[in-house]
C-alpha atoms as one frame of an Amber mdcrd trajectory, in Angstrom:
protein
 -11.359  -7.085   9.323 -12.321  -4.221   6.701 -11.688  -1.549   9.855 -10.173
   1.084   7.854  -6.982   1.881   9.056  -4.662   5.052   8.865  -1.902   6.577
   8.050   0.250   3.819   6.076  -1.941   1.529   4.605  -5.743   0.825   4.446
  -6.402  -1.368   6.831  -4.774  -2.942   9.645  -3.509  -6.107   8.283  -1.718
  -4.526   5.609  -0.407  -1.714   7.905   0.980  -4.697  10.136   3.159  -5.948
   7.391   5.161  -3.344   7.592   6.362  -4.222  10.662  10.149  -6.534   9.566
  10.449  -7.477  13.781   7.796  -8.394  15.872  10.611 -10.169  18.722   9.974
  -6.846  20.919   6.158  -8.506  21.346   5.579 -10.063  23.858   1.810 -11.838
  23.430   1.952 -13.789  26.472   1.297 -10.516  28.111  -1.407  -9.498  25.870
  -2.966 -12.586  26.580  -5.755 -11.355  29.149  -5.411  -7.838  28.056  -9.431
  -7.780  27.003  -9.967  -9.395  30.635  -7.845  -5.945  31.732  -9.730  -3.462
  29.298 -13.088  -4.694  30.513 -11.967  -4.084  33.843 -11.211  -0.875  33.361
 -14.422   0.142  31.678 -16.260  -1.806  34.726 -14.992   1.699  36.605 -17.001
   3.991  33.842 -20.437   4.008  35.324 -21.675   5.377  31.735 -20.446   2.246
  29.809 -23.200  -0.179  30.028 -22.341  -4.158  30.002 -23.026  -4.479  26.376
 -20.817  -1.617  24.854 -17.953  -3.060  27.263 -18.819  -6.312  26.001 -18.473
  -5.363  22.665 -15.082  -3.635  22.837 -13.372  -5.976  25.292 -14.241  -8.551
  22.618 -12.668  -6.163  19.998  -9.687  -6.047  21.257  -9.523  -9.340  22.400
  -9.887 -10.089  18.551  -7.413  -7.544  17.523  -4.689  -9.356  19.798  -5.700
 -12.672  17.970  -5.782 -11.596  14.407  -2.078  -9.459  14.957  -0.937 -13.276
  16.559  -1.960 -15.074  13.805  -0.408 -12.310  11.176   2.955 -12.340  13.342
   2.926 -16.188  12.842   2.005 -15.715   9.464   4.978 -13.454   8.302   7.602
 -15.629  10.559   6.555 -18.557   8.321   7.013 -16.886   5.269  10.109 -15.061
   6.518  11.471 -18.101   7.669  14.541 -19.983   5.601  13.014 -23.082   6.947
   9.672 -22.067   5.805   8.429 -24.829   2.765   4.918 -23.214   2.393   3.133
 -25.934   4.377   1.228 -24.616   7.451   2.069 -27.429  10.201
């Protein structure tokens, strides 16, 4: 993910680490959110299949790569955490 991102930091991953508290998140609601979005753009009649494709799939990867750098920063962050991903 080299999407450059603004105004904090560079890109997105970077930008998301300055976040100390994700426990307001609640991902089991994002869960289908790019099932929602391409619903949504189903009601554009100018969006054709494979631009909706394309960004329901983007955001559906955006929601997976913030998981997996929420999960990454609770391990670190973690007084439990020994360094080994389980």
């Amino acid at each position: 993910y080299k999407i450059e991102s603004k105004p904090f930091r560079n890109n997105h991953r970077d930008q998301i680490k300055l976040v100390s508290n994700f426990d307001w998140l609640d991902f089991d609601s994002l869960s289908a959110l790019d099932e929602e979005f391409e619903d949504i753009l189903k009601k554009n009649d100018h969006i054709k299949k494979e631009r909706r494709d394309v960004l329901s799939a983007a955001l559906g990867a955006r929601v997976k790569n913030l998981r997996q750098i929420v999960m990454d920063q609770t391990r670190t962050r973690s007084p439990d955490y020994d360094g080994f991903h389980r």
